[in-house]
PyMOL Python script that loads the backbone (N, CA, C, O; Angstrom):
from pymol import cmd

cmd.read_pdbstr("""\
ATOM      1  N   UNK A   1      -8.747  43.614 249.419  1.00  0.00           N
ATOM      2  CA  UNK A   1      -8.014  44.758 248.908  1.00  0.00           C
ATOM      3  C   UNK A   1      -8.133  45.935 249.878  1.00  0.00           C
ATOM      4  O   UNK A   1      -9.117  46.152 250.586  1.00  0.00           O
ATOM      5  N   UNK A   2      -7.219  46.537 249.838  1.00  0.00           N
ATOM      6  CA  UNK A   2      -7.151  47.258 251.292  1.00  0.00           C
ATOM      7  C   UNK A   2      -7.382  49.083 250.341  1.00  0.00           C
ATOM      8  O   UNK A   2      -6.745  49.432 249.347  1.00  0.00           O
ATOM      9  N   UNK A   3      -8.250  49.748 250.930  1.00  0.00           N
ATOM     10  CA  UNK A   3      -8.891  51.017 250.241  1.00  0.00           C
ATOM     11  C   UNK A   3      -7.841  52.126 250.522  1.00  0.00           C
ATOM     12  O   UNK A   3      -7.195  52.215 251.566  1.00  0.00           O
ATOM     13  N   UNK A   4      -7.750  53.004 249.394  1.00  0.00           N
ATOM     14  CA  UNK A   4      -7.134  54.180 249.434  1.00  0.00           C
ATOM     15  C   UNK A   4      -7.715  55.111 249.433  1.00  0.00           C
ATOM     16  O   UNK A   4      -8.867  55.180 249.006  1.00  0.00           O
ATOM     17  N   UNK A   5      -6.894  56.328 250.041  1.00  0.00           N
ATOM     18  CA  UNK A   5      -7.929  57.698 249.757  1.00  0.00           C
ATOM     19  C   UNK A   5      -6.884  58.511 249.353  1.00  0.00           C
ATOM     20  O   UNK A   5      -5.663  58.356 249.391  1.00  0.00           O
ATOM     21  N   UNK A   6      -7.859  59.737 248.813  1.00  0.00           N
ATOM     22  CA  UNK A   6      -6.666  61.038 247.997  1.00  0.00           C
ATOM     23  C   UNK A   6      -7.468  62.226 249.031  1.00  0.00           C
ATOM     24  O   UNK A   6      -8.642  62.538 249.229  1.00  0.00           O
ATOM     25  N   UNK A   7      -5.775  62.800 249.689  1.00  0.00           N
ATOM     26  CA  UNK A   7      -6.804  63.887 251.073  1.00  0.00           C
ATOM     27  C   UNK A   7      -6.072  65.261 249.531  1.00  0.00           C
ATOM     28  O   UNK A   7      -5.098  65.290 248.779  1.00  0.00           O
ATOM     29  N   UNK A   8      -7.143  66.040 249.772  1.00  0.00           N
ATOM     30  CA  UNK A   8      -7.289  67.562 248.657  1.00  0.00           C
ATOM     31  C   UNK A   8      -7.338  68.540 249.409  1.00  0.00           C
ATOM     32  O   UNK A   8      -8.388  68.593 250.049  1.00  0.00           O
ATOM     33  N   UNK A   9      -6.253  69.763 249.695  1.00  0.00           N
ATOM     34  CA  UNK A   9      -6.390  70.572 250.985  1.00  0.00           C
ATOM     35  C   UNK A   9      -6.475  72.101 249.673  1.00  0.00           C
ATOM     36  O   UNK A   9      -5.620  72.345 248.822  1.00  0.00           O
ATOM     37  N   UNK A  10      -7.496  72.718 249.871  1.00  0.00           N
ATOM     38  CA  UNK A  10      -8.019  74.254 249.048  1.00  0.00           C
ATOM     39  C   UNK A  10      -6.319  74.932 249.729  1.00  0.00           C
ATOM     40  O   UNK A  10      -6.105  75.135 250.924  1.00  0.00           O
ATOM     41  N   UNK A  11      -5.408  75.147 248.702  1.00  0.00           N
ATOM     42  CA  UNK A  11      -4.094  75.866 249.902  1.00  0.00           C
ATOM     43  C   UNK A  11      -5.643  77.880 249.981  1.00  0.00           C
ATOM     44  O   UNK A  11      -6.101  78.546 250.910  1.00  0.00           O
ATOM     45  N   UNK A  12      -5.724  77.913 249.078  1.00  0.00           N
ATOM     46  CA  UNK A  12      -6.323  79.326 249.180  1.00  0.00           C
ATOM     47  C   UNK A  12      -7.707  79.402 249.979  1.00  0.00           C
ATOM     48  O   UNK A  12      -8.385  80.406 249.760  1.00  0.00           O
ATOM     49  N   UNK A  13      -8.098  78.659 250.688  1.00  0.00           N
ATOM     50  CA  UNK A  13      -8.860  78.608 251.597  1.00  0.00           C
ATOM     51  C   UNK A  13      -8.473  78.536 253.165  1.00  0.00           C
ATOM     52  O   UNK A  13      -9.001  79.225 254.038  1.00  0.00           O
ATOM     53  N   UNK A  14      -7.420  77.544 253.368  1.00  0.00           N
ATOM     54  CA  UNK A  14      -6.815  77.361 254.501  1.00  0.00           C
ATOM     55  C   UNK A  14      -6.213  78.674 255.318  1.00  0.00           C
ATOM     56  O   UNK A  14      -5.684  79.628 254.747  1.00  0.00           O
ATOM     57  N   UNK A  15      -6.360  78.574 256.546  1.00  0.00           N
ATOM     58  CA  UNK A  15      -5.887  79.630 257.201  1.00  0.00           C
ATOM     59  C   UNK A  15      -5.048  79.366 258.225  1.00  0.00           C
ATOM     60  O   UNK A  15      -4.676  80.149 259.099  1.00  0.00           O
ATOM     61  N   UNK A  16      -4.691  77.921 258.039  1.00  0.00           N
ATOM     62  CA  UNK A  16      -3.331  77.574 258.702  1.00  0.00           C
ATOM     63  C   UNK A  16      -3.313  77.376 260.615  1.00  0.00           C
ATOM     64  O   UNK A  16      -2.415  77.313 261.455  1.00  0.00           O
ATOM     65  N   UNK A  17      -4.956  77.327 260.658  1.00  0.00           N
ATOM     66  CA  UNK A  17      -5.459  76.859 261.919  1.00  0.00           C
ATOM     67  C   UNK A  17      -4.847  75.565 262.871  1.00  0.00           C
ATOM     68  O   UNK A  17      -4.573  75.370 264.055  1.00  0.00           O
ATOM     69  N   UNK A  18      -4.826  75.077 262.028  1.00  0.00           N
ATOM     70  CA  UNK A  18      -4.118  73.430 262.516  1.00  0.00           C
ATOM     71  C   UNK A  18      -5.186  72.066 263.468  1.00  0.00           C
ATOM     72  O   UNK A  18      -4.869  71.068 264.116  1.00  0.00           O
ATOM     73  N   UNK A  19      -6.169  72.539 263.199  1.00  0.00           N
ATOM     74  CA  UNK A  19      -7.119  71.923 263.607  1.00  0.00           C
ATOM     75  C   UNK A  19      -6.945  70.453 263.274  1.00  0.00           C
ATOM     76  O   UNK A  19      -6.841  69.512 264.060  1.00  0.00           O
ATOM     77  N   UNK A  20      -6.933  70.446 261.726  1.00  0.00           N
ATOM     78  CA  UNK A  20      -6.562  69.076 260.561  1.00  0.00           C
ATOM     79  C   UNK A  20      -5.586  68.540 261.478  1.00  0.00           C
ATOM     80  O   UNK A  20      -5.974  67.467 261.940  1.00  0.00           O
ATOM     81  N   UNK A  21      -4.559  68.871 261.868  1.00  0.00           N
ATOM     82  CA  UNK A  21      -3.287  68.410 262.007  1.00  0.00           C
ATOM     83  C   UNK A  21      -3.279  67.987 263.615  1.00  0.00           C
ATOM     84  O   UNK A  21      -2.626  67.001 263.955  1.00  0.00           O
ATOM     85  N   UNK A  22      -4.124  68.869 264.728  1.00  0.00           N
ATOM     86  CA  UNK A  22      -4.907  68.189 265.376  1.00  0.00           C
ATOM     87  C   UNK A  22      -5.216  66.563 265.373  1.00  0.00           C
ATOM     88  O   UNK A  22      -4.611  65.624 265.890  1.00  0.00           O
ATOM     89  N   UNK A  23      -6.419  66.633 264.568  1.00  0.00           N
ATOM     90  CA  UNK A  23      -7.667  65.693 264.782  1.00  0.00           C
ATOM     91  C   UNK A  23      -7.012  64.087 263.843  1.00  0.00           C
ATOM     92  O   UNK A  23      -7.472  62.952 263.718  1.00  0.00           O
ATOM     93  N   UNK A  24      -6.058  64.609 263.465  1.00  0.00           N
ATOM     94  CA  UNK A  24      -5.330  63.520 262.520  1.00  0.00           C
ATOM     95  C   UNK A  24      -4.744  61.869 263.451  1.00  0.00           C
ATOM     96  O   UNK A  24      -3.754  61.893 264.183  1.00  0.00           O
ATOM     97  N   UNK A  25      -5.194  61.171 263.324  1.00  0.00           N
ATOM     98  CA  UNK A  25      -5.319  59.803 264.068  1.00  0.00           C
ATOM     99  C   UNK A  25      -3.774  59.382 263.338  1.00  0.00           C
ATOM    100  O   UNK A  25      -3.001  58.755 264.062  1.00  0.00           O
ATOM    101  N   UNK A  26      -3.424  59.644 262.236  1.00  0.00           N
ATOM    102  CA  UNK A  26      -2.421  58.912 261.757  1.00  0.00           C
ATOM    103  C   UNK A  26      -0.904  59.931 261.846  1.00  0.00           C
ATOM    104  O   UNK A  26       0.246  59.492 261.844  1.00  0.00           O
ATOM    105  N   UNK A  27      -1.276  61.194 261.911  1.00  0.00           N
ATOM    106  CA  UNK A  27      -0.198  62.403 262.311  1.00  0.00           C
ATOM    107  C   UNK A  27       0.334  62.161 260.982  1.00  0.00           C
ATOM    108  O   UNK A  27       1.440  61.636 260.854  1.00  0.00           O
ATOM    109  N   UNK A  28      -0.394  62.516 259.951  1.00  0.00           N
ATOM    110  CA  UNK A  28       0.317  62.531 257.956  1.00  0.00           C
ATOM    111  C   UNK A  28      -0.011  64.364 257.749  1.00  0.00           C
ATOM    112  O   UNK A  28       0.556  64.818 256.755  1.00  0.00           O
ATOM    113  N   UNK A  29      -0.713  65.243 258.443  1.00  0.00           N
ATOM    114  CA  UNK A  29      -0.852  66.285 258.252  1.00  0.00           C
ATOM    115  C   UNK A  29       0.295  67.168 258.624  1.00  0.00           C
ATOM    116  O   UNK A  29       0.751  66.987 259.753  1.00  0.00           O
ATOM    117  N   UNK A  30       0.791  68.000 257.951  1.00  0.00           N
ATOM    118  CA  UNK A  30       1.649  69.206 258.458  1.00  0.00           C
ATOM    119  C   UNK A  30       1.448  70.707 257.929  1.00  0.00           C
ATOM    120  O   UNK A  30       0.425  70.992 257.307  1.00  0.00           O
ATOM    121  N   UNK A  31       2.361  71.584 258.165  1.00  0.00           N
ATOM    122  CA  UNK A  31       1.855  72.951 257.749  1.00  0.00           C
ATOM    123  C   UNK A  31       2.978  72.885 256.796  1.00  0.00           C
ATOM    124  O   UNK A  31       4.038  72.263 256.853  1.00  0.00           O
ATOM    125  N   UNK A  32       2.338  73.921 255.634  1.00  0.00           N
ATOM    126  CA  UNK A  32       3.375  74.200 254.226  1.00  0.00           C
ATOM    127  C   UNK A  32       4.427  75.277 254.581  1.00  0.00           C
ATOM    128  O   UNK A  32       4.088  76.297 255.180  1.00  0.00           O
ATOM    129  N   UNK A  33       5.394  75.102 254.299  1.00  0.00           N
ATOM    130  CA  UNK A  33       6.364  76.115 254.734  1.00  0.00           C
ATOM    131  C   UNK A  33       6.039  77.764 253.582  1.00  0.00           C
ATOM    132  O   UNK A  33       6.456  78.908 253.762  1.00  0.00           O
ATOM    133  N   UNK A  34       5.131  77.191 252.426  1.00  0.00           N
ATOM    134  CA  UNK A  34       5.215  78.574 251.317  1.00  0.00           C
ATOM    135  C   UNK A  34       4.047  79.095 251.710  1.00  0.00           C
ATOM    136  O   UNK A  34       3.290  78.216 252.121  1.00  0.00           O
ATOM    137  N   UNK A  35       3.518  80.365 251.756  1.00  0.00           N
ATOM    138  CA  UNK A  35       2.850  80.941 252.114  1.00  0.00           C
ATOM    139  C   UNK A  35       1.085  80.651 251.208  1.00  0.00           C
ATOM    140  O   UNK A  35       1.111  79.797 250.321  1.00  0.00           O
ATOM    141  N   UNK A  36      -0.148  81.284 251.450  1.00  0.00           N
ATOM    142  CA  UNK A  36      -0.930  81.229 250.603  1.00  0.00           C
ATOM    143  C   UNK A  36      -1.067  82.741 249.993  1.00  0.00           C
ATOM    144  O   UNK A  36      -0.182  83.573 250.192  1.00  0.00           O
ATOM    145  N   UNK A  37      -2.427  83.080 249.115  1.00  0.00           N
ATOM    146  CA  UNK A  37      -2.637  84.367 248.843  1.00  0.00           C
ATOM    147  C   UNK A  37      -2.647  85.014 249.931  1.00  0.00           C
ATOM    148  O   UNK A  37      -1.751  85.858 249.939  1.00  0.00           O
ATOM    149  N   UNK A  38      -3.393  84.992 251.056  1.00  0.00           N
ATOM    150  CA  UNK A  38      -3.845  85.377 252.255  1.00  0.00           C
ATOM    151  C   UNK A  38      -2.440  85.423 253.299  1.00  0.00           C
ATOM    152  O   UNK A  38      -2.591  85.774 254.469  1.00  0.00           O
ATOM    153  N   UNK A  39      -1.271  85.094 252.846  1.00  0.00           N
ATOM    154  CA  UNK A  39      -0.572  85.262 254.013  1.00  0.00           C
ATOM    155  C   UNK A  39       0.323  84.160 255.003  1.00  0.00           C
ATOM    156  O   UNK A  39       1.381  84.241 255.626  1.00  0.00           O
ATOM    157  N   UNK A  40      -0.917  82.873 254.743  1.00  0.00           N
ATOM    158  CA  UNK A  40      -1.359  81.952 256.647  1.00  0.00           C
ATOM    159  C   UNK A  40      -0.338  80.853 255.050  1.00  0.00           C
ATOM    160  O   UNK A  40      -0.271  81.030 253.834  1.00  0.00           O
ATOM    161  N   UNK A  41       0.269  79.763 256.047  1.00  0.00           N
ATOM    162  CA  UNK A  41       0.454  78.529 256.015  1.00  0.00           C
ATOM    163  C   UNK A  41      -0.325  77.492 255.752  1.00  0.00           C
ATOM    164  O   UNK A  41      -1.233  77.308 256.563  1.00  0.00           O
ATOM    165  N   UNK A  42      -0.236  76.717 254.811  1.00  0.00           N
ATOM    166  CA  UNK A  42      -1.800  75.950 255.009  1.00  0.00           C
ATOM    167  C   UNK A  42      -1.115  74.941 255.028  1.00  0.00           C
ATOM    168  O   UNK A  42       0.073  74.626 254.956  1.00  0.00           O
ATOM    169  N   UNK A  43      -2.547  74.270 255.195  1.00  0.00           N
ATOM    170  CA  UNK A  43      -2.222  72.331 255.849  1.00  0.00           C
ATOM    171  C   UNK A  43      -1.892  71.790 254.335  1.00  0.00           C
ATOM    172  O   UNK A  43      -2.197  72.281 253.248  1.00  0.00           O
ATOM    173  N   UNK A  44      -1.133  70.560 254.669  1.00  0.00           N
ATOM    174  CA  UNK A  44      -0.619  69.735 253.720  1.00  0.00           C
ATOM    175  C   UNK A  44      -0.578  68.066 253.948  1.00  0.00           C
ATOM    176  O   UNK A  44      -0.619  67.612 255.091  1.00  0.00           O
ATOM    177  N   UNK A  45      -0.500  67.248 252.844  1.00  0.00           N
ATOM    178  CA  UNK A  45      -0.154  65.969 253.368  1.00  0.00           C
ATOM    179  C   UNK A  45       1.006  65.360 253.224  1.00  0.00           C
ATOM    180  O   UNK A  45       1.656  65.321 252.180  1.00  0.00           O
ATOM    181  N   UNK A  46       1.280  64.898 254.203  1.00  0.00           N
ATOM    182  CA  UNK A  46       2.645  64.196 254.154  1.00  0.00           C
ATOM    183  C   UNK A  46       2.866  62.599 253.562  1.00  0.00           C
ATOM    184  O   UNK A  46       3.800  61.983 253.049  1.00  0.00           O
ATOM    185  N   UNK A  47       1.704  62.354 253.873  1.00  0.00           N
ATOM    186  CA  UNK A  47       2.411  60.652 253.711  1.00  0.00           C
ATOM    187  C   UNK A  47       0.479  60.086 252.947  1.00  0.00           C
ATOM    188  O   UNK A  47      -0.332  59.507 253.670  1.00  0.00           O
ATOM    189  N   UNK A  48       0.278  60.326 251.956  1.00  0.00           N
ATOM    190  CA  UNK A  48      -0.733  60.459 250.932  1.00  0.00           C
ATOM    191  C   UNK A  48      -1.275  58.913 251.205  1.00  0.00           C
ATOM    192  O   UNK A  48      -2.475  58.773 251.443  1.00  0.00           O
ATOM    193  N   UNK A  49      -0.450  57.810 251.176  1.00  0.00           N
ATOM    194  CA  UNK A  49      -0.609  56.453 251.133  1.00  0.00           C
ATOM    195  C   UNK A  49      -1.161  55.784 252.835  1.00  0.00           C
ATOM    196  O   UNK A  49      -1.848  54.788 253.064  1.00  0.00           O
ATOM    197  N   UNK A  50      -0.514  56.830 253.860  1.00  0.00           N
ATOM    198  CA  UNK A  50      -1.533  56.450 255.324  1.00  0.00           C
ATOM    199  C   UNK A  50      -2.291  56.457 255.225  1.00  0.00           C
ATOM    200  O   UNK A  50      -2.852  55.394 255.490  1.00  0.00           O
ATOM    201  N   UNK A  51      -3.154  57.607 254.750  1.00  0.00           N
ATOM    202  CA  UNK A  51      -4.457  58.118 255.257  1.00  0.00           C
ATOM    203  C   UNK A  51      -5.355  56.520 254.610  1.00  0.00           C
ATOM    204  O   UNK A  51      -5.310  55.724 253.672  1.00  0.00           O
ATOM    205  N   UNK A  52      -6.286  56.865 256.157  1.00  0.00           N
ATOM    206  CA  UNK A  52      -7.403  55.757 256.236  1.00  0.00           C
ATOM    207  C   UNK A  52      -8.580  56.246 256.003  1.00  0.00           C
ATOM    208  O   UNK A  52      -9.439  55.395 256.235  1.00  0.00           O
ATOM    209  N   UNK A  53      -9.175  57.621 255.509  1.00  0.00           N
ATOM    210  CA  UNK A  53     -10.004  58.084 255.263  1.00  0.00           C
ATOM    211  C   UNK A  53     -11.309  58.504 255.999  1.00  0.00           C
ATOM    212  O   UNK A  53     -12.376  58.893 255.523  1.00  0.00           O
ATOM    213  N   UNK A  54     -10.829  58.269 257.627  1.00  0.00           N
ATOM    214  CA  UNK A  54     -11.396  58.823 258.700  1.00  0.00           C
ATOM    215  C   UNK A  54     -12.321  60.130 258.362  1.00  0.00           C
ATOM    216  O   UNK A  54     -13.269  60.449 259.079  1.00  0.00           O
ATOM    217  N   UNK A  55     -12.024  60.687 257.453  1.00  0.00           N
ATOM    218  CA  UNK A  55     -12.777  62.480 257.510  1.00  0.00           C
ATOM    219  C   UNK A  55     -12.870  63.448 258.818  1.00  0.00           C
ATOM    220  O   UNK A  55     -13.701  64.311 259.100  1.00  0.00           O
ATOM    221  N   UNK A  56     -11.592  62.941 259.587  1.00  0.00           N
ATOM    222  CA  UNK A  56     -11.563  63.654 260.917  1.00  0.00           C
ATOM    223  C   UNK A  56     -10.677  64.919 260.391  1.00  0.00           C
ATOM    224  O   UNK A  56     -10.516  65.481 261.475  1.00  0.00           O
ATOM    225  N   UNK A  57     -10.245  65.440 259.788  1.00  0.00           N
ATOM    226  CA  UNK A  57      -9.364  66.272 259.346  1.00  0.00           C
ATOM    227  C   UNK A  57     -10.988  67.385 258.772  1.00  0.00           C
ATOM    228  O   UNK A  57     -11.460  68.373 259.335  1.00  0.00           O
ATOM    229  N   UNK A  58     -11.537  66.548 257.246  1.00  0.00           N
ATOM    230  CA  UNK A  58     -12.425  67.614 256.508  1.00  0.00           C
ATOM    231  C   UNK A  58     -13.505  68.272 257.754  1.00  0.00           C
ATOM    232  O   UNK A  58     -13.916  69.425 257.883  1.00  0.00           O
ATOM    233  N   UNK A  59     -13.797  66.903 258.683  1.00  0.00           N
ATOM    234  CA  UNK A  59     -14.802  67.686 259.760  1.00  0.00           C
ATOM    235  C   UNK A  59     -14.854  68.586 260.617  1.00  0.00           C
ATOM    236  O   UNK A  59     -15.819  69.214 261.051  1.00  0.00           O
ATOM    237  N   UNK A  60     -13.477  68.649 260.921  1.00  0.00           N
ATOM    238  CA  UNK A  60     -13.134  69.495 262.008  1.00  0.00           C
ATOM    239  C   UNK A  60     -12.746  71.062 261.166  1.00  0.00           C
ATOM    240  O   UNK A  60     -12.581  72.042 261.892  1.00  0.00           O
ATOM    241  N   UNK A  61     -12.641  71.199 259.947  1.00  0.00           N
ATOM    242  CA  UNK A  61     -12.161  72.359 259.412  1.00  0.00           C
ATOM    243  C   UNK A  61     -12.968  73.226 259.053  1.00  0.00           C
ATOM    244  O   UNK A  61     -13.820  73.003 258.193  1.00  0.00           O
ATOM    245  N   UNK A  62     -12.744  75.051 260.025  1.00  0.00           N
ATOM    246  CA  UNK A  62     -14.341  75.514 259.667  1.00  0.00           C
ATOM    247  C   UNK A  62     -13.773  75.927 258.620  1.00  0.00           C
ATOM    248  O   UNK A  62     -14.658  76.713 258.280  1.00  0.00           O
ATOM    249  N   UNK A  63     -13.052  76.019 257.887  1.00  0.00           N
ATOM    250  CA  UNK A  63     -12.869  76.988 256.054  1.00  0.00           C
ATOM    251  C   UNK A  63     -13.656  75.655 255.234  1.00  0.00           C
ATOM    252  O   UNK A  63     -14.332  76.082 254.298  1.00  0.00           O
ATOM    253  N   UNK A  64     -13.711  74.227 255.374  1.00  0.00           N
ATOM    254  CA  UNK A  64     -14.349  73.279 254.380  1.00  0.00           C
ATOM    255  C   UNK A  64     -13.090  73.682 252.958  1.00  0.00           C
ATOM    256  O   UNK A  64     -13.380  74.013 251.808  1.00  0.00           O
ATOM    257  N   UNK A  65     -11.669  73.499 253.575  1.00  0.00           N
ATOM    258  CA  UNK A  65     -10.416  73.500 252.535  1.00  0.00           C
ATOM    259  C   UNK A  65     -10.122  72.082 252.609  1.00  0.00           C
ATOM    260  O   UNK A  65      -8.899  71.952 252.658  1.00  0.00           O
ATOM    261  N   UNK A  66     -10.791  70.823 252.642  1.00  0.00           N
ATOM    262  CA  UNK A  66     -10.472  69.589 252.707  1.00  0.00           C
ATOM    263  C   UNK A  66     -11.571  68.997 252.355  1.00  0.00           C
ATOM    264  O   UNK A  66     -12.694  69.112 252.845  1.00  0.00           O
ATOM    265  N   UNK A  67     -11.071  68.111 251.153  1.00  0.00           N
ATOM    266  CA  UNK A  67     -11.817  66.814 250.532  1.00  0.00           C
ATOM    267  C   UNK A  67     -11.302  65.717 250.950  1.00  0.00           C
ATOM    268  O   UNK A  67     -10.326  65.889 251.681  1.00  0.00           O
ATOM    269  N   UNK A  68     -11.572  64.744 250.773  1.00  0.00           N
ATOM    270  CA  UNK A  68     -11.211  63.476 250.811  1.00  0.00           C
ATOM    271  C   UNK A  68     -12.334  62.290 249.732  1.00  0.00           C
ATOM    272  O   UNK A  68     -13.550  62.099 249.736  1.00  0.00           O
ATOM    273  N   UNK A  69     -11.268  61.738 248.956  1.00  0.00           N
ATOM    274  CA  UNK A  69     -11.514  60.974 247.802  1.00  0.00           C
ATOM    275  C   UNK A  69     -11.410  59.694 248.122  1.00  0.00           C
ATOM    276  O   UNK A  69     -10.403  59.574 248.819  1.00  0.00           O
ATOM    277  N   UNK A  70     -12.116  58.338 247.916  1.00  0.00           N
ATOM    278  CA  UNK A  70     -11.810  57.162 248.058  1.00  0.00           C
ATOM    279  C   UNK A  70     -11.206  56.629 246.847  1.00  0.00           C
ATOM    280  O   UNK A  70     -12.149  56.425 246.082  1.00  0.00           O
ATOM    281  N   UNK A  71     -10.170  56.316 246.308  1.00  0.00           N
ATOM    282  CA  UNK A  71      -9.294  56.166 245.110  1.00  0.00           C
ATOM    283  C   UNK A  71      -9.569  54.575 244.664  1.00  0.00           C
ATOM    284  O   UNK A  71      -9.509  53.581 245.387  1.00  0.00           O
ATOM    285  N   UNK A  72      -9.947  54.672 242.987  1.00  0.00           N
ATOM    286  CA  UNK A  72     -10.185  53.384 242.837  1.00  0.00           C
ATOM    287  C   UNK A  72      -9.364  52.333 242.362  1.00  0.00           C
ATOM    288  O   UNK A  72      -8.280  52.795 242.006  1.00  0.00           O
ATOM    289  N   UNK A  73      -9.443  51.056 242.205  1.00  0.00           N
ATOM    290  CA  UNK A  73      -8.774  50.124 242.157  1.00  0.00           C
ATOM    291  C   UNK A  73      -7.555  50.503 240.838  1.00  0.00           C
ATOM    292  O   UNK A  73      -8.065  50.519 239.718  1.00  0.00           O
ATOM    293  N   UNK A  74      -6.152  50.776 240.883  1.00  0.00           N
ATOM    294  CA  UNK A  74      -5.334  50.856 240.085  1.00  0.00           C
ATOM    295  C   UNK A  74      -5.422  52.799 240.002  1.00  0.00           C
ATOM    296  O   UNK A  74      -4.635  53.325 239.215  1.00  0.00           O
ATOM    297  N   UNK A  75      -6.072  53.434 240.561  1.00  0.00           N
ATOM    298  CA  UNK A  75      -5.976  54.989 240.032  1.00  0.00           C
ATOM    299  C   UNK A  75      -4.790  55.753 240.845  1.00  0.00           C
ATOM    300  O   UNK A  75      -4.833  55.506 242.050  1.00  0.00           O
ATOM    301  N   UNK A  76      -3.961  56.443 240.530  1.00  0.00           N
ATOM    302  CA  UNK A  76      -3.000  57.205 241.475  1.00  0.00           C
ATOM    303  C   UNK A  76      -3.334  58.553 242.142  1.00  0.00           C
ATOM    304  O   UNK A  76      -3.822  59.409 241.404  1.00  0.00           O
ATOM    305  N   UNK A  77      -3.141  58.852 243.412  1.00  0.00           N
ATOM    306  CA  UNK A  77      -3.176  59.651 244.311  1.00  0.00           C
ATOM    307  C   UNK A  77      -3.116  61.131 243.471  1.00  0.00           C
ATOM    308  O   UNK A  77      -3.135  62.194 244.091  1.00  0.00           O
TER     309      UNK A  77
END
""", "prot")
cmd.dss("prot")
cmd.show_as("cartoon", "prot")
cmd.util.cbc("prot")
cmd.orient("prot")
């Protein structure tokens, strides 16, 4: 069975750095076109069902606006 993950981006933490979108091996990260409280763009996911759950995105982010969930057998994103 092949593993899923659920990526969780804080939009009110993000400061629209692009680091995530960077370090992203699979290129599923992009920036939100709607603004946050703060102003900045924040990161988003595009394609929920790529992600391989690398944690190269949560590691590289100094705000810590990214989780990543390993999703269990039958649960939705």
């Amino acid at each position: 069975m092949t593993k899923r993950f659920k990526v969780v981006f804080d939009r009110e933490r993000c400061k629209g750095c692009e680091l995530c979108r960077s370090f992203c091996p699979k290129q599923i990260i992009a920036m939100d076109t709607q603004v946050n409280a703060k102003g900045y763009c924040p990161a988003m996911i595009t394609d929920q069902d790529a992600c391989i759950g690398c944690q190269s995105c949560a590691t590289v982010c100094p705000d810590c606006a990214i989780e990543i969930y390993q999703l269990e057998e039958g649960e939705q994103a």
